[in-house]
N, C-alpha and C positions, 0 to 999 in steps of 0.2 A: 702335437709335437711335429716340428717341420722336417722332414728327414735331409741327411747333408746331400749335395749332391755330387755328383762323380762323375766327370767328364772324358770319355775315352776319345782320344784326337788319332787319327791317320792323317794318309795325305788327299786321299780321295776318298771318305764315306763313301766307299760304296762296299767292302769287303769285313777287311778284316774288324774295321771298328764297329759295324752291325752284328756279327756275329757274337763282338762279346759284350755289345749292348743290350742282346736277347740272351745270353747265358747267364749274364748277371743280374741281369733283373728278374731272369725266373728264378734261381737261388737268393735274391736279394730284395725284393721287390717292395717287402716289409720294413726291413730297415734302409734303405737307399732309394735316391731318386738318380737313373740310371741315366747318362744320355750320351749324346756320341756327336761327333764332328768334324770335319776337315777341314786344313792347310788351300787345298784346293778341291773343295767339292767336284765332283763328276756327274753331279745331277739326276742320281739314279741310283738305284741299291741292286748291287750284279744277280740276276737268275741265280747261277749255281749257289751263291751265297744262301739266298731262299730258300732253294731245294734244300740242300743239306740241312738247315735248320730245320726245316718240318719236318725231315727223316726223323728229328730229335723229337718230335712234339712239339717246338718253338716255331710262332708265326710271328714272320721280321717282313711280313709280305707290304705293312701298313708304314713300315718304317721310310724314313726322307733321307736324302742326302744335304746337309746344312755345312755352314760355313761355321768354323770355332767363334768368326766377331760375336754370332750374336748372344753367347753368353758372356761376352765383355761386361755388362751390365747385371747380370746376376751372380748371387753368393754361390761360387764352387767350392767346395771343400779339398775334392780333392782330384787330380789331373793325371788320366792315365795315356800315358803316350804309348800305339804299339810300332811305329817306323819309326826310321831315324830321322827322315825329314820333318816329322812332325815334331822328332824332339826335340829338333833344331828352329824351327819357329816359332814355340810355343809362348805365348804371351804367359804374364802373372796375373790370376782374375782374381777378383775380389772375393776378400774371406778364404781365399785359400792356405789350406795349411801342410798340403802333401802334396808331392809329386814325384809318380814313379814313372819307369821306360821299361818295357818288357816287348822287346821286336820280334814279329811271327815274319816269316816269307809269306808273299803278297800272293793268293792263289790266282788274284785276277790273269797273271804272269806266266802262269803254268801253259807249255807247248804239249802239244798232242790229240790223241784223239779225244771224244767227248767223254767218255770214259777213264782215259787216264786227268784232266782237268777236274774230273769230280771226284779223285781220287786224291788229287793234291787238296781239294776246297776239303773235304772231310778232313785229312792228316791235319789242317790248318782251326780249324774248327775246334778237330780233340784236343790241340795244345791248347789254344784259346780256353776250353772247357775246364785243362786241368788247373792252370795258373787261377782261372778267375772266379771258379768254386773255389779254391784253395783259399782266394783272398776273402771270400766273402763268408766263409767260416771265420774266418778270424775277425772280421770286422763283426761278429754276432759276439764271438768271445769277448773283444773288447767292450763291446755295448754292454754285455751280461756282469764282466767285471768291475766296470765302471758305478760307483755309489750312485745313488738318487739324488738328487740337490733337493730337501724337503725348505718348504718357503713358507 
């Protein structure tokens, strides 16, 4: 069985879309193929973003910053925008049949010391955390309520 895939788009893969591309997929990993991308890549996935993830037990250390074209070409199912610029240039890719917006503040953005920065990348992290376990229980429910197609 092919799992659908879910495309979480920023403007720059480098923050916010990483972190709930390794939250969802360690809650999802089973039913979803999880992936992430940018409007306009940054070429890089930000330190503090890392850090805080492995505080979780989640390692995003292997993760890339990618451009959204190159899933132009493949079946997404379904398109998760977390900025507003992303939700504003988002393409329609093939097979797709949802598309939600759920915008965090960009921790990359946070002023201060190193300490307070990591303090904003966590706050940003646990929203991320709650929305996209939240969604990903439900996408098991519906998986679980959903009949069997017997052939």
């Amino acid at each position: 069985m092919n799992k659908p895939t879910v495309l979480i788009l920023c403007t720059g893969n480098s923050c916010r879309s990483h972190l709930a591309e390794g939250i969802l997929r360690s809650v999802a990993c089973e039913t979803l193929d999880v992936q992430s991308a940018g409007s306009k890549p940054a070429g890089y996935v930000h330190p503090l973003a890392i850090q805080v993830m492995e505080e979780i037990g989640i390692d995003i250390s292997k993760h890339t910053s990618k451009h959204m074209d190159l899933f132009l070409a493949r079946s997404v199912e379904t398109v998760i925008t977390i900025c507003g610029n992303a939700d504003q240039v988002c393409p329609i890719y093939p097979g797709q049949l949802n598309r939600h917006h759920w915008g965090f503040d960009d921790p990359a953005h946070a002023q201060g010391t190193e300490t307070e920065k990591l303090l904003a990348f966590r706050r940003v992290r646990d929203e991320i955390s709650r929305i996209f376990t939240a969604y990903a229980i439900g996408r098991r429910d519906q998986l679980k309520s959903t009949p069997a197609v017997s052939v």
